[in-house]
MMTF fields as JSON, N, C-alpha, C and O atoms, coordinates in Angstrom:
{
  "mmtfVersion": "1.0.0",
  "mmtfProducer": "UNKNOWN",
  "numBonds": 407,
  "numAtoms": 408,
  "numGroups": 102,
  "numChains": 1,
  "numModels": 1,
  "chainsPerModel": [1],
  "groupsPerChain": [102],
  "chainIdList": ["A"],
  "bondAtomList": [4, 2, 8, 6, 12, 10, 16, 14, 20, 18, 24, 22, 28, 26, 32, 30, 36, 34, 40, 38, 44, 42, 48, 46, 52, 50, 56, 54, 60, 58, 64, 62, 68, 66, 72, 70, 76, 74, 80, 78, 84, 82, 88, 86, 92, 90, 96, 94, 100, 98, 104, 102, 108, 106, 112, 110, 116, 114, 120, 118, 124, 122, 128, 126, 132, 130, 136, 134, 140, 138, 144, 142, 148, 146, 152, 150, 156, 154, 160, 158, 164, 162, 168, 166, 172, 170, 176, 174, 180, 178, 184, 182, 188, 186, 192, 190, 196, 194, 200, 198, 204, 202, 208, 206, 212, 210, 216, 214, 220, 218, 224, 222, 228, 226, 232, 230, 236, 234, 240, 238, 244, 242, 248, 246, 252, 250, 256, 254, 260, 258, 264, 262, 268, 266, 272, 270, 276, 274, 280, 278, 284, 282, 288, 286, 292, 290, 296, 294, 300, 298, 304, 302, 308, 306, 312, 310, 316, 314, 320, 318, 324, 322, 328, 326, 332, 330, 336, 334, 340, 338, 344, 342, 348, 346, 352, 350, 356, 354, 360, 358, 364, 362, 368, 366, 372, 370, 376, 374, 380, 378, 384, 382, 388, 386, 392, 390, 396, 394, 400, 398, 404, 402],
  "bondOrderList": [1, 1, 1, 1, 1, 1, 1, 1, 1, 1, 1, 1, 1, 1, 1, 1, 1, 1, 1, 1, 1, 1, 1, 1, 1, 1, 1, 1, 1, 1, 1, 1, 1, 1, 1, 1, 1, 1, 1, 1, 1, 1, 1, 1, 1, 1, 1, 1, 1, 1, 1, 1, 1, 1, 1, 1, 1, 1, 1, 1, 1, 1, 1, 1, 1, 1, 1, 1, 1, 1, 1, 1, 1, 1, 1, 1, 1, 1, 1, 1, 1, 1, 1, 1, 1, 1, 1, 1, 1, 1, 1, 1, 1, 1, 1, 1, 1, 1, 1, 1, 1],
  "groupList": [{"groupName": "UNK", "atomNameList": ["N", "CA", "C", "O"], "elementList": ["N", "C", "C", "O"], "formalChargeList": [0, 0, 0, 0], "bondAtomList": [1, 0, 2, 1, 3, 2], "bondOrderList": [1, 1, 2], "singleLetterCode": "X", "chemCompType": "L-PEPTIDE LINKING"}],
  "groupTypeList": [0, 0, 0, 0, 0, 0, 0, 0, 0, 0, 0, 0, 0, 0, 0, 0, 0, 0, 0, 0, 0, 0, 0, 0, 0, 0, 0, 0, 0, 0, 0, 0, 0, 0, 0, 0, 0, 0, 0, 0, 0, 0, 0, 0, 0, 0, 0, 0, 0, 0, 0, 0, 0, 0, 0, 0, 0, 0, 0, 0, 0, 0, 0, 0, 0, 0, 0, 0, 0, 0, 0, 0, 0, 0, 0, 0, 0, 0, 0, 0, 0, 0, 0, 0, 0, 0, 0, 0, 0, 0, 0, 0, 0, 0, 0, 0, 0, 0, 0, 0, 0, 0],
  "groupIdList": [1, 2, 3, 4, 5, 6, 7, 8, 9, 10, 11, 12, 13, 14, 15, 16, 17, 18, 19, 20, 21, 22, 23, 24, 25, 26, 27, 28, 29, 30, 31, 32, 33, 34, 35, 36, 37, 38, 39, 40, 41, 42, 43, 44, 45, 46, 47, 48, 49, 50, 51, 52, 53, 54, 55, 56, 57, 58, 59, 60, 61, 62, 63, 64, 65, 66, 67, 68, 69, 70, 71, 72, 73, 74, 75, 76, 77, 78, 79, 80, 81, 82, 83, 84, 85, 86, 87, 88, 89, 90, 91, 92, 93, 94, 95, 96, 97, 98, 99, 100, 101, 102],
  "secStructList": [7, 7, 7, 4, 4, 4, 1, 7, 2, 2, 2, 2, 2, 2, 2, 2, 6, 6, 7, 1, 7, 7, 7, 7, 7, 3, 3, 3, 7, 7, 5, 7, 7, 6, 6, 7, 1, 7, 3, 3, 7, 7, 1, 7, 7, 6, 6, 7, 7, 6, 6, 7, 5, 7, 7, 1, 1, 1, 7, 7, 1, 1, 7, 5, 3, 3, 3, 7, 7, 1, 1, 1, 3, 3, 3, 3, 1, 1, 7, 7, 1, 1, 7, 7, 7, 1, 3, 3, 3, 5, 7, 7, 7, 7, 7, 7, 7, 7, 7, 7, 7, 7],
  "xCoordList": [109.917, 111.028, 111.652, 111.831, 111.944, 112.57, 114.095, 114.666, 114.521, 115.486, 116.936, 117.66, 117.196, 117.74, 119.434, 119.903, 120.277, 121.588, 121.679, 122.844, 120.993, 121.186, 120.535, 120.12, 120.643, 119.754, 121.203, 122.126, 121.12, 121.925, 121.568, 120.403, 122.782, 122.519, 121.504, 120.372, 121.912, 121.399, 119.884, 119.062, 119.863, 118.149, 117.346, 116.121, 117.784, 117.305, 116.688, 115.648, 117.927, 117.711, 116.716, 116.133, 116.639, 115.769, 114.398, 113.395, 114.119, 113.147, 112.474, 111.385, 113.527, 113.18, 112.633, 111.663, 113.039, 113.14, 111.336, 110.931, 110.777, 109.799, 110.35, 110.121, 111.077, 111.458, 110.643, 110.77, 110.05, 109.631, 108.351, 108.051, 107.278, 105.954, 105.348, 105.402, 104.651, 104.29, 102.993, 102.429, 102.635, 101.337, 100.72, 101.176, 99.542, 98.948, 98.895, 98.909, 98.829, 98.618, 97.329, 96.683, 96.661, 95.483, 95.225, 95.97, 94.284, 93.951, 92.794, 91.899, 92.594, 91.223, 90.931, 91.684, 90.088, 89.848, 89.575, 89.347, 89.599, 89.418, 89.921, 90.618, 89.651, 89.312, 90.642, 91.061, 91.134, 92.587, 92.664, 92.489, 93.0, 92.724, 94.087, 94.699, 94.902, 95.775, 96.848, 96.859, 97.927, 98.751, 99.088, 99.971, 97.599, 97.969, 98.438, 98.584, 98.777, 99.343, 97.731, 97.391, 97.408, 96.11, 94.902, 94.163, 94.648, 94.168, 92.561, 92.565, 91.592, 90.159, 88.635, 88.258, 88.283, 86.886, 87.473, 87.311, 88.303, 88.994, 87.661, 87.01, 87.319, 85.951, 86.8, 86.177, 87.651, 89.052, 90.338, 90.882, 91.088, 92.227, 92.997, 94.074, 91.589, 92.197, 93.388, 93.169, 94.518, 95.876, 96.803, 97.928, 96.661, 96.957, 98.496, 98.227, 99.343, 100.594, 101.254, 101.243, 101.891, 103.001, 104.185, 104.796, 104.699, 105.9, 105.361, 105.946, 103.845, 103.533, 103.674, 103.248, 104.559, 104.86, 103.202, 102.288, 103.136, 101.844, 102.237, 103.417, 100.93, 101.567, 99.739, 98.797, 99.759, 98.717, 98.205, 98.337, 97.773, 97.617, 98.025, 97.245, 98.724, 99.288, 99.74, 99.646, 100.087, 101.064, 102.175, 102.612, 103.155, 104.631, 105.445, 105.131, 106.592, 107.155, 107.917, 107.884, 108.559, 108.735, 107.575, 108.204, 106.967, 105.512, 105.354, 105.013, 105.404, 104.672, 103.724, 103.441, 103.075, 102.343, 102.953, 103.455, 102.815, 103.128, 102.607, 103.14, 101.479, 100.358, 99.181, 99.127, 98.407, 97.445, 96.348, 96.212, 95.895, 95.443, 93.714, 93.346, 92.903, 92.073, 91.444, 92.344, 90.084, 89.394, 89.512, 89.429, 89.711, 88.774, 89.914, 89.543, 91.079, 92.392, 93.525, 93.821, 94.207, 96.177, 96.376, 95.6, 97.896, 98.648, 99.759, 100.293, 100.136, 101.411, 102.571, 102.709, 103.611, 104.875, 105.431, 106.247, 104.891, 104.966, 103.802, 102.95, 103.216, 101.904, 101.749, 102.44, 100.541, 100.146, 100.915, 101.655, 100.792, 100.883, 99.913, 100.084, 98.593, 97.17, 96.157, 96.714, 94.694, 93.926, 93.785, 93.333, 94.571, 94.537, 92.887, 92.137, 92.932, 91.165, 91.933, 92.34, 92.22, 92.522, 93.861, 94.505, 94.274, 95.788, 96.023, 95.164, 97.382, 97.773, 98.608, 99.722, 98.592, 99.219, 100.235, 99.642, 101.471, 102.165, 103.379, 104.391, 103.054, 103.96, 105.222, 104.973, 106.427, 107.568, 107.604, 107.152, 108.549, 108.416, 109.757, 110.894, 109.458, 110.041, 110.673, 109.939, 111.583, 112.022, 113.086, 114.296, 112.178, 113.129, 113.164, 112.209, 114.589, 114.425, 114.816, 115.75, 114.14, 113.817, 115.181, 115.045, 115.833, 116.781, 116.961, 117.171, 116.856, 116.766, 118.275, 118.947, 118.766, 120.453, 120.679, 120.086, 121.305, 121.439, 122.068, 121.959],
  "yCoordList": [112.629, 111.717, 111.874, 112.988, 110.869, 110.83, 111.186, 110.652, 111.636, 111.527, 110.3, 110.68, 109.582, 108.513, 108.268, 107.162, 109.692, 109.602, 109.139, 108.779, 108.974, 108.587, 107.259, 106.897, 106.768, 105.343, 104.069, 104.276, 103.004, 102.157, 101.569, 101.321, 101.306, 100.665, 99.324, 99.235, 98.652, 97.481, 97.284, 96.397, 98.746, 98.51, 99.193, 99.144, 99.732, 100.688, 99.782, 99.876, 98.352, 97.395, 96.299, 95.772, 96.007, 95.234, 96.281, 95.569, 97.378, 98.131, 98.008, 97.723, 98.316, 97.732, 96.405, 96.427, 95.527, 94.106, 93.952, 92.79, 94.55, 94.626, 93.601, 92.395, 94.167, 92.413, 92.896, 92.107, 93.993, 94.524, 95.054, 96.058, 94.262, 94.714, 95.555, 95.401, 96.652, 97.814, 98.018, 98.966, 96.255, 96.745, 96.643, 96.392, 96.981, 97.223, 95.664, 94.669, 95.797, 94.286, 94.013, 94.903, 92.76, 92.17, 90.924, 89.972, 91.155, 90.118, 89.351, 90.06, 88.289, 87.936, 86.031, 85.295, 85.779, 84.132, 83.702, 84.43, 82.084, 80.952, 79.791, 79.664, 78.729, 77.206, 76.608, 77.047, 75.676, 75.01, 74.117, 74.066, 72.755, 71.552, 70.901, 71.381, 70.357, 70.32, 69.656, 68.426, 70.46, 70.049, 70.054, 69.458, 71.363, 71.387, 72.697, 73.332, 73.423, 74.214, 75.666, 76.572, 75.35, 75.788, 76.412, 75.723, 78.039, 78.508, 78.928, 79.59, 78.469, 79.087, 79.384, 79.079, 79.835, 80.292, 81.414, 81.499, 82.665, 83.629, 84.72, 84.359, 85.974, 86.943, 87.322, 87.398, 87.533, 88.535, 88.578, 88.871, 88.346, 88.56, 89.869, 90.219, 90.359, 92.35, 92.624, 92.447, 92.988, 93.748, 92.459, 92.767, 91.243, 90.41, 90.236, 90.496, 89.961, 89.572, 88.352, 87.857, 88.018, 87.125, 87.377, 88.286, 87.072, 87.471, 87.981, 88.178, 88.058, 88.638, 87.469, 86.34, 87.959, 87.5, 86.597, 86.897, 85.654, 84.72, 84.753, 84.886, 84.59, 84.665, 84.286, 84.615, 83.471, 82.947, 81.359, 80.484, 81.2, 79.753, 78.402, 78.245, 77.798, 76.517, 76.989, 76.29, 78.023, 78.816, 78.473, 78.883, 77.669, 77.695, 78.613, 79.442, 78.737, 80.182, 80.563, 79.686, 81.694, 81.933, 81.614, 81.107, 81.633, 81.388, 82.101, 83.092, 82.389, 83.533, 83.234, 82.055, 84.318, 83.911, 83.722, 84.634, 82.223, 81.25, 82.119, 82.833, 81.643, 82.221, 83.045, 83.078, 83.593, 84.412, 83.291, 83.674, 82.544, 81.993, 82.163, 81.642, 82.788, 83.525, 84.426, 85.004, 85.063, 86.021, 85.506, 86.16, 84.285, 83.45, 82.497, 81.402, 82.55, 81.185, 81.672, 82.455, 81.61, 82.058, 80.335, 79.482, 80.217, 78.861, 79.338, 80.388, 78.779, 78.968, 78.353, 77.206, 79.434, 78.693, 77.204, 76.433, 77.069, 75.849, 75.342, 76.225, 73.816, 73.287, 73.552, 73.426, 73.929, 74.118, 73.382, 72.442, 73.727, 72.447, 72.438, 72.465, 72.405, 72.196, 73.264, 74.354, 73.302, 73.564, 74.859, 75.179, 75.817, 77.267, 78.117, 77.942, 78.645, 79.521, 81.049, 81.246, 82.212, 83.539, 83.16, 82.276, 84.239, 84.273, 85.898, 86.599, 86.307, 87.961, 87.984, 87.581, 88.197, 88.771, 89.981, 90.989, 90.15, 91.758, 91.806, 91.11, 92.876, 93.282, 94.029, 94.348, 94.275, 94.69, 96.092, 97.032, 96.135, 97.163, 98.14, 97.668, 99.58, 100.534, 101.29, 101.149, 101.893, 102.75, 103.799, 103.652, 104.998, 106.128, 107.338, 107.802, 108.165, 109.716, 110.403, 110.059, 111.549, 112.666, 113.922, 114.363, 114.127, 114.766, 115.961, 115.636, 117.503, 118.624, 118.676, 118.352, 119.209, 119.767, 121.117, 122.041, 121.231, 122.769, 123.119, 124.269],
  "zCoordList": [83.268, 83.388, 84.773, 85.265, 85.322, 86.903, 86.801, 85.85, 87.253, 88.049, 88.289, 89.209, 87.929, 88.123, 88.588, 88.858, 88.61, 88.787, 90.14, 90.309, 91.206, 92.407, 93.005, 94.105, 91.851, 91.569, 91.365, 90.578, 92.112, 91.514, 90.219, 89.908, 89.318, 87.901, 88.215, 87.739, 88.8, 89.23, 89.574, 89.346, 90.359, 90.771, 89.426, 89.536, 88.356, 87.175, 86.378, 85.727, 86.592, 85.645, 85.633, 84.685, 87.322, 87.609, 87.515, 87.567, 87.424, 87.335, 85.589, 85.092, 85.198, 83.767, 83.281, 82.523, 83.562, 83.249, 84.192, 84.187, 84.609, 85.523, 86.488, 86.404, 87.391, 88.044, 89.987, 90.923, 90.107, 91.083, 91.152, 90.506, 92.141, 92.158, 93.3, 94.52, 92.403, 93.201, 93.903, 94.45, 93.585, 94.121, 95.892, 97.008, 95.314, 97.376, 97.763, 97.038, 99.133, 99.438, 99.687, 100.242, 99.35, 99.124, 100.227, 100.454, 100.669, 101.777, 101.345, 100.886, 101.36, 100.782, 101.091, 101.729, 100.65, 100.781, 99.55, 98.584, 99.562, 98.979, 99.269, 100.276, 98.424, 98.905, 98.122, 97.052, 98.765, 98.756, 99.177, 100.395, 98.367, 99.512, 100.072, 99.117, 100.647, 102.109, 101.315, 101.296, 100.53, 99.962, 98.433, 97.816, 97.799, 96.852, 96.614, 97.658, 95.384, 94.816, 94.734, 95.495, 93.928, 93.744, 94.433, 95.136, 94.185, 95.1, 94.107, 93.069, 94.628, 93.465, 94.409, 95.541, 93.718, 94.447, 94.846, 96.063, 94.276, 95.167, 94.644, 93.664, 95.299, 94.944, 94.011, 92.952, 93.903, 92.891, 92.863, 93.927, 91.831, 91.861, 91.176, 90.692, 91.506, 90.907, 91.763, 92.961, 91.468, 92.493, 92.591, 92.985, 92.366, 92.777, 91.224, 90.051, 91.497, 90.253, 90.863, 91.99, 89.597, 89.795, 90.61, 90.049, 91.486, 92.183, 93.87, 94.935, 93.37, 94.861, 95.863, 95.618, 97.478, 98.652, 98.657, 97.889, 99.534, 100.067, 101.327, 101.652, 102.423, 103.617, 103.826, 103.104, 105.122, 105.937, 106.198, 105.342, 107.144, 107.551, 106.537, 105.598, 106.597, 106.243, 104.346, 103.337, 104.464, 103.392, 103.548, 104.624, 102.751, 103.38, 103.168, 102.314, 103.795, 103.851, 102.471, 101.608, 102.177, 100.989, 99.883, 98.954, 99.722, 99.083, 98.485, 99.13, 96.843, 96.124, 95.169, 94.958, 94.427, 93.414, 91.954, 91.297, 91.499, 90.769, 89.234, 88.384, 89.469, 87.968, 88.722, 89.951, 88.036, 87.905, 86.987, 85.826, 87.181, 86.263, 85.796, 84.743, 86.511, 86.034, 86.742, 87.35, 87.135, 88.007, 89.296, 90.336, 89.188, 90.799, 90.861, 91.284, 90.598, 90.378, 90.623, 89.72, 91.292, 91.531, 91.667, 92.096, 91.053, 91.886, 92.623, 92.265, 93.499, 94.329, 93.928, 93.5, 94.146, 93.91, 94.672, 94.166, 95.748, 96.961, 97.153, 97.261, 97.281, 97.756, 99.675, 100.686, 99.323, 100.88, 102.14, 101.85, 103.392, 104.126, 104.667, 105.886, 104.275, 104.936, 104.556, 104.42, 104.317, 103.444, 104.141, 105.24, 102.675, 103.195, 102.529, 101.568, 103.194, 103.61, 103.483, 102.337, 104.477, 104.35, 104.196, 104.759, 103.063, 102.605, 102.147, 101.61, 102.491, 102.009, 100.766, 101.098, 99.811, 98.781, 98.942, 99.327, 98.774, 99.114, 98.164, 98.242, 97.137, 96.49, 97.371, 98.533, 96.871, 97.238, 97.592, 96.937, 99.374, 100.065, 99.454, 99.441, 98.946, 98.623, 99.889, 100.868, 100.101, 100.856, 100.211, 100.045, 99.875, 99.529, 100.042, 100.665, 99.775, 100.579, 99.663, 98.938, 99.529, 98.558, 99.312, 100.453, 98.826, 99.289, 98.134, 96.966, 98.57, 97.928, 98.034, 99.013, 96.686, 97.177, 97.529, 96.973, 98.206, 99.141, 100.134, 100.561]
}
């Protein structure tokens, strides 16, 4: 069991609620045609979640992942602005300090 008195309530909660993704970031390709939502032909969407950041060529900004919708399928929260090919996936950046008392 962690630790948690030096934790805000707030972030405990959103930790609970799973509202924060831990995963690695994923770089990878597939086929998208110039304005739609819909990303397929991907090799994998192993690592890949809902909520994860999108980022790369004609991705619009704020861009995340919508659905997971099968091995080879994500949709985007925003339609393209032009037929995206390499795109990054990135779960949420942590920053903590381990502080001994003494």
């Amino acid at each position: 069991m962690a630790i948690t008195t030096a934790m805000a309530t707030s972030f405990k909660q959103e930790l609970f609620n799973c509202a924060h993704c831990f995963n690695a970031q994923v770089t990878t390709s597939g086929t998208n045609t110039s304005g739609a939502a819909t990303i397929t032909s991907i090799a994998s969407t192993a690592g890949m979640s809902v909520g994860m950041a999108l980022t790369g060529t004609n991705v619009a900004s704020t861009t995340y992942i919508l659905t997971v919708d099968s091995a080879t399928q994500i949709t985007m929260s925003k339609n393209s602005t032009g037929a995206v090919s390499t795109f990054t996936a990135t779960g949420d950046v942590f920053k903590m300090a381990l502080i001994k008392p003494g």
